[in-house]
N, C-alpha and C positions, 0 to 999 in steps of 0.2 A: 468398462465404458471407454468406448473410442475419445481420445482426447489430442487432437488437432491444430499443431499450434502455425502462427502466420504471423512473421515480423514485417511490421509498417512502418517505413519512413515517416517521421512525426516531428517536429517541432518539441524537442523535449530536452532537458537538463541531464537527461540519463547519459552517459557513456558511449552507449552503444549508439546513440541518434535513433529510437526505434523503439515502439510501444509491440507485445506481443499479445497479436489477436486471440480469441481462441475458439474454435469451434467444439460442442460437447456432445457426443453421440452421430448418429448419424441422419437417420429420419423416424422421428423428428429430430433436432438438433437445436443446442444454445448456442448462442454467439454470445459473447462474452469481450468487452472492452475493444469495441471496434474503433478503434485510436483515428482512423484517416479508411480511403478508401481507398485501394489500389488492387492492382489487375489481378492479383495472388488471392484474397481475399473477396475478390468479385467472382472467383470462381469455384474458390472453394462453398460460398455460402448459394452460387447458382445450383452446383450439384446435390445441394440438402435441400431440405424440407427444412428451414428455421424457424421455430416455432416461435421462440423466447431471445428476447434480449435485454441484455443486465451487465454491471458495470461494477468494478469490484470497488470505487471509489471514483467522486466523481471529478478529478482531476483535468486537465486541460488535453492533458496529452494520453487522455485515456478514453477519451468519449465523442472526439470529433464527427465520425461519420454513423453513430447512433441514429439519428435524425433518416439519416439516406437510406439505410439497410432497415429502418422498421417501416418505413413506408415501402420498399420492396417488394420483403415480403411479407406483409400484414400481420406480422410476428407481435406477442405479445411485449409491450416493453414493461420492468419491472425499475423503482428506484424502492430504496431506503424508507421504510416508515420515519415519518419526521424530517425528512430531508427529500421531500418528494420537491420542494420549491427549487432547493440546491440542487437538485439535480435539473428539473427544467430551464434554471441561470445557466447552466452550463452545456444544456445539449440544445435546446429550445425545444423541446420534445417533453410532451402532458405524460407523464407513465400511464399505462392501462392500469396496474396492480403496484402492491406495497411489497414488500418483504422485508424480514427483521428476521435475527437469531432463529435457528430451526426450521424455520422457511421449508418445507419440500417441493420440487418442483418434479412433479415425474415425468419419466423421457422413458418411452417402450416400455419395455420390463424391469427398467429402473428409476432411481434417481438422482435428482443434484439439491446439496441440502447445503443450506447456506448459515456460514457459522460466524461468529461477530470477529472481527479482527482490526479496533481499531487502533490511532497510534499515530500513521504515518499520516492517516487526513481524520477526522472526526464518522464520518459516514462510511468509515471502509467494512469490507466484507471479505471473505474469502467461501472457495466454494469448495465443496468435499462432490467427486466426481463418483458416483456408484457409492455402495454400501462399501466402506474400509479403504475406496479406493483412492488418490493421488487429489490433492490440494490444489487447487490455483490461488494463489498466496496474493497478487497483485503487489503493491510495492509494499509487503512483508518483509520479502528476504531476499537475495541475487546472491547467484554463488560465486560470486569476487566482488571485492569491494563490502560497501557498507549503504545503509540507506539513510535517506533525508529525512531527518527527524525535528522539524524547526515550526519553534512558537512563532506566531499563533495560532499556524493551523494542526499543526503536530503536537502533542501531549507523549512525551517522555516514559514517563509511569504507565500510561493504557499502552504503547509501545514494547515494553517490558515485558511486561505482561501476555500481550499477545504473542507472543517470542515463547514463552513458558508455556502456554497451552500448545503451540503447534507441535513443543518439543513432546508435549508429554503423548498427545495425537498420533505420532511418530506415522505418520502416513507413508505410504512406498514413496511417494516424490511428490517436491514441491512444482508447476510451474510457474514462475515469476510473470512479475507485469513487465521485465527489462532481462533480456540476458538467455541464456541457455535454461535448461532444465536442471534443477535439481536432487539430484539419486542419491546423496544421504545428509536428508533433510536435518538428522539430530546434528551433525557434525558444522554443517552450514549455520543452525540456531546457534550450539555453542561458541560459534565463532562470531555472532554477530553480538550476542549476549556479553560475551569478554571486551567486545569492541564498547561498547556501551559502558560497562562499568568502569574499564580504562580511561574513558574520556570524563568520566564522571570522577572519579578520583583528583585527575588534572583540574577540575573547574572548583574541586572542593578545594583542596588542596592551594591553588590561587585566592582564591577566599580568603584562605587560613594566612598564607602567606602578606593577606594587606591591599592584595588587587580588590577593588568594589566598584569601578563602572565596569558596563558591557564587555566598550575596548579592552581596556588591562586583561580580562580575564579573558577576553578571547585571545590576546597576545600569549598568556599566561599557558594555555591550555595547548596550545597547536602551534606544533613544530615545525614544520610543513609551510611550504611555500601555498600561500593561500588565494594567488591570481588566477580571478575569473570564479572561483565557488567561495569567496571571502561575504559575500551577503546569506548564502548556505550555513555559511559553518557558525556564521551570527545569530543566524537565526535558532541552530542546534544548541549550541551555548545556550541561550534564552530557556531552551526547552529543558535543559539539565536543571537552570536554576530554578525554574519552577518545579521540576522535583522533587530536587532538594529541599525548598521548602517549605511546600506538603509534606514532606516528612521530618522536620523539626530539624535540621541538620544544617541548615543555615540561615540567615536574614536577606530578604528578596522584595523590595518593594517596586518593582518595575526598571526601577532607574540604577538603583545601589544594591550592592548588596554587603552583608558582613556575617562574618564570623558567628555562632552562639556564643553567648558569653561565660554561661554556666557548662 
C-alpha cells in the first residue's frame, strides 16, 4: 500500500516544529492526522479520492484541520469508540463511525486495520497499512530522541507495553507522528524501551535514596539541563511514579512518595 507522508508546520512541543500528515493508498485513500492545512497537503489530498479520515490520537497538534479536509471531501470521519466526545472537544467535528482495536477499514484491494496503541494519550491508536505492511505509530516512537510520556494524560505502563507489542509486530517500518520514517523499528523499540527503564531506575532509586516530593525526585532523576521542557519531564516523573506503584515497588499517594518498607 502507497503510504504518503506530508510534514505540517503546527504549533507543537515536538522538535521538529511539524506534525506528519499521511496519506494511505491512492484512490480511495486515508488521510490520517491532518495536524493544520497547508499548500503540500492541499494537493496531495486534491489528487486522491479521500475517503476516510482518522487521527492516531487526539492531540492538539494532530487534528487541527480534520474539520476542513472532511468537509472537502465528504470523507468519512472515524474517532475512537468511547472517546468519540474527546475527539469532537478537539476537532469540532461529530465522527460519522467508531473504531476500536481490529477495526478494518478497506481501501481497493486492501486494507488499514487499526491496532490499540495506547500510552502516550489514552485514545491512541496506530494503523497497520496493508496485510504485514509498515505501521503509522503516531507519537509511539521517533527515531531520535524519546517521546512524552506525562501523567495525567500519559500512562507509563500502557506505554511499555505498547513498545513490546510493536516490537514483537516487527513491521517493515514505523511512520511517526514527528520526524523521519523509521526502517528498523525493533532497534528504534529497544531504544526507547532502555530509555524508559533508565529513567525508571533514577526515579526509583531517588525514592530509595529519601527524595518523596515531585521536585526532589525530579531533581533526583535528570541530569540535564531542563529549561523550556522542565513541566515535560514533571509530568513524565509523575507517570513513572504511578507505575511504579501499580506495581508494588514504591509508595505514591499523588503528592509523596516513599520507599516499600518490607
Amino acid at each position: 500500500m502507497d503510504v504518503t507522508q506530508c510534514a505540517v508546520p503546527v504549533a507543537t512541543r515536538a522538535p521538529t516544529g511539524e506534525t506528519n500528515a499521511y496519506l494511505l493508498g491512492e484512490d480511495p485513500a486515508v488521510l490520517v492526522d491532518p495536524a493544520a492545512r497547508s499548500d503540500d497537503l492541499d494537493d496531495l489530498v486534491s489528487d486522491r479520492g479521500v475517503d476516510h479520515v482518522l487521527v492516531t490520537h487526539a492531540h492538539p497538534d494532530h487534528v487541527g484541520a480534520v474539520a476542513a479536509y472532511a468537509d472537502e471531501t465528504d470523507a468519512t470521519v472515524w474517532a475512537r469508540y468511547g472517546r468519540a466526545e474527546r475527539f469532537h472537544d478537539a476537532t469540532g467535528c461529530e465522527p460519522d463511525r467508531t473504531l476500536a482495536p481490529g477495526t478494518t477499514i478497506p481501501l481497493g484491494d486492501d486494507r488499514v486495520r487499526v491496532l490499540d496503541a495506547p500510552g502516550h494519550a489514552p485514545d491512541h491508536v496506530a494503523l497497520e497499512a496493508g496485510h504485514g505492511g509498515p505501521v503509522l505509530c503516531g507519537d509511539c516512537a521517533v527515531r531520535e530522541g524519546s517521546v512524552v510520556v506525562g501523567a495525567p494524560e500519559g500512562d507509563m505502563r500502557a506505554y511499555v507495553t505498547t513498545l513490546r507489542r510493536l516490537w514483537a509486530r516487527n513491521p517493515p517500518a514505523l511512520h511517526p507522528g514527528h520526524g523521519p520514517a523509521i526502517d528498523d523499528p525493533r532497534t528504534t523499540l529497544e531504544r526507547l524501551l532502555d530509555h524508559r527503564y533508565r529513567r525508571e531506575r533514577k526515579v526509583l532509586e531517588a525514592v530509595e535514596g529519601g527524595a518523596d516530593t515531585l521536585e526532589e525526585i525530579l531533581e533526583a532523576a535528570y541530569e540535564k539541563d531542563l529549561t523550556g521542557v522542565r513541566d515535560l519531564a514533571r509530568a513524565t516523573v509523575r507517570a513513572h511514579l504511578e507505575k511504579l506503584a501499580v506495581e508494588g515497588r514504591l509508595e505514591w499517594d499523588g503528592e509523596r512518595a516513599a520507599a516499600r518498607s518490607d
